[in-house]
N, C-alpha and C positions, 0 to 999 in steps of 0.2 A: 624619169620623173613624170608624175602624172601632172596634167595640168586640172586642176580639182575643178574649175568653174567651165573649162568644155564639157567636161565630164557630167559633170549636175545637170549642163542645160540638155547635153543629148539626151539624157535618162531620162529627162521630167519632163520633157514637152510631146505632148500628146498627139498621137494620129487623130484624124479626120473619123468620129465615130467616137473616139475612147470619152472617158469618164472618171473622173479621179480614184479608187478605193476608200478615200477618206467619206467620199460621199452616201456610203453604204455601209461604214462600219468596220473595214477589215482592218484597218490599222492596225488597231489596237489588240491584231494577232501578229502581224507581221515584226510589230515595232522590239519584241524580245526573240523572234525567228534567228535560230543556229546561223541560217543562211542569209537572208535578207536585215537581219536587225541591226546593223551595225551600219549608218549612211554613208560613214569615212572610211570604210573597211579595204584594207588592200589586197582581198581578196575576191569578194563580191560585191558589188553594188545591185539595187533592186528599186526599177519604179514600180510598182503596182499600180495598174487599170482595170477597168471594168467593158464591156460592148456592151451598152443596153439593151441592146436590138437581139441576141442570144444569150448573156450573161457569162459568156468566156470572161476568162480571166486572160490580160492581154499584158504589155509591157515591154522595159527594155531592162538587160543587164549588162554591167560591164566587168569584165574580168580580170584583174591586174593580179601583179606580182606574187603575191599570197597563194594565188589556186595555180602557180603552175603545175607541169607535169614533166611530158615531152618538155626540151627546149623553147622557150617562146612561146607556146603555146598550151593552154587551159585543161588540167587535170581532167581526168573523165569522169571522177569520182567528183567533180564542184558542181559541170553540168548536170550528173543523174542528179545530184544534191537539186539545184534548180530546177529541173523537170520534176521532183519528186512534192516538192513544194506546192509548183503550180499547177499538178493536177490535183492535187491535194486542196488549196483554194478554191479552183476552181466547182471542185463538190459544197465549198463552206458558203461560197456565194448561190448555191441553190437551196442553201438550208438544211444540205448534209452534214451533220458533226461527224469524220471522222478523221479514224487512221488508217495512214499505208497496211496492207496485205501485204501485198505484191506488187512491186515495180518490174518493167521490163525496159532498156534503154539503147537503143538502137543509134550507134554512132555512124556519120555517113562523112562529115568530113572533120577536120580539125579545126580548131576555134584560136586565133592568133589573140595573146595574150595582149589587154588595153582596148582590145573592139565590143561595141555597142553593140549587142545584139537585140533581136528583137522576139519576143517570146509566146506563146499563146498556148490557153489550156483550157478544156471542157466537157462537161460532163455525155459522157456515151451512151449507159443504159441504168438504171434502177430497175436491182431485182428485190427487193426487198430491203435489208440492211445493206449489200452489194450492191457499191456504185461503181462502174468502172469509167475511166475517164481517159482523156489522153493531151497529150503534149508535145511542145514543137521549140527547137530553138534553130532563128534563121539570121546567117550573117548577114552584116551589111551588105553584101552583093546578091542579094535573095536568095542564096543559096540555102538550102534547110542543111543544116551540119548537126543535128540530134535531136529524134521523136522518142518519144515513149507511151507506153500503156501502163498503168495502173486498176487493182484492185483496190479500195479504200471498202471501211468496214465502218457501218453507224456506230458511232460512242449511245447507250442508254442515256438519259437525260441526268440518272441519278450517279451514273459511273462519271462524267462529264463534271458534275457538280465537285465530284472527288475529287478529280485531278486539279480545277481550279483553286479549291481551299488547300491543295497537298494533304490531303487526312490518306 
């Protein structure tokens, strides 16, 4: 059984540096997100931050029931899911509109189902439309248990538009 109000408080209460999302606008991406939109979800939970100081995208997530895999422990396929995310914000917090290309997810340890982790994402290099980014999720014991790299691709402003009206 989860206890819902550790849960909320570990997820929402900010490091020393972070910065809400809501303060910049991204909510109002996250709030229908496959992965993060659901608050009560018993699969993923998702705070979203901000770092002002570099504009990473920063945070915690908690993984319950929903995403297992293994025994006890957090699908691989929920993780790349949240890394896929958060390198993916982390281009929309620099005012890149895009989509995944290419993800790469590099699993280093396993993630114990009910832990709070802590997540971080940021943009690499801009070649043009090619942004690539990267990402990190680290247990509570600091340990980093899954990085990734991403390719993400600029949406057109007028292609963007489309997707928003569904035409």
């Amino acid at each position: 059984m989860t206890d819902e109000p550790a849960v909320n408080a570990a997820l929402h209460e900010p490091q020393e540096g972070w910065r809400a999302v809501d303060d910049v606008g991204i909510h109002r991406i996250t709030s229908s997100s496959f992965v993060s939109g659901d608050p009560r979800s018993d699969r993923i939970r998702v705070a979203y931050f901000h770092r002002p100081a570099d504009l990473a995208v920063v945070g915690r997530a908690w993984f319950g029931p929903g995403a297992e895999g293994p025994p006890r422990h957090a699908h691989g396929g929920s993780m790349a899911a949240l890394l896929d995310e958060v390198m993916g914000f982390s281009c929309w917090m620099k005012g890149h509109r895009v989509l995944a290309k290419k993800i790469e997810i590099s699993f280093l340890r396993s993630l114990p189902l009910h832990s709070v982790v802590t997540f971080e994402g940021s943009v690499v290099v801009v070649d043009g439309r090619n942004i690539s980014a990267r990402g990190a999720l680290v247990l509570p014991s600091g340990v980093l248990c899954a990085e990734g790299t991403g390719l993400f691709v600029e949406i057109p402003a007028a292609r963007l538009a489309r997707m928003i009206s569904g035409e």
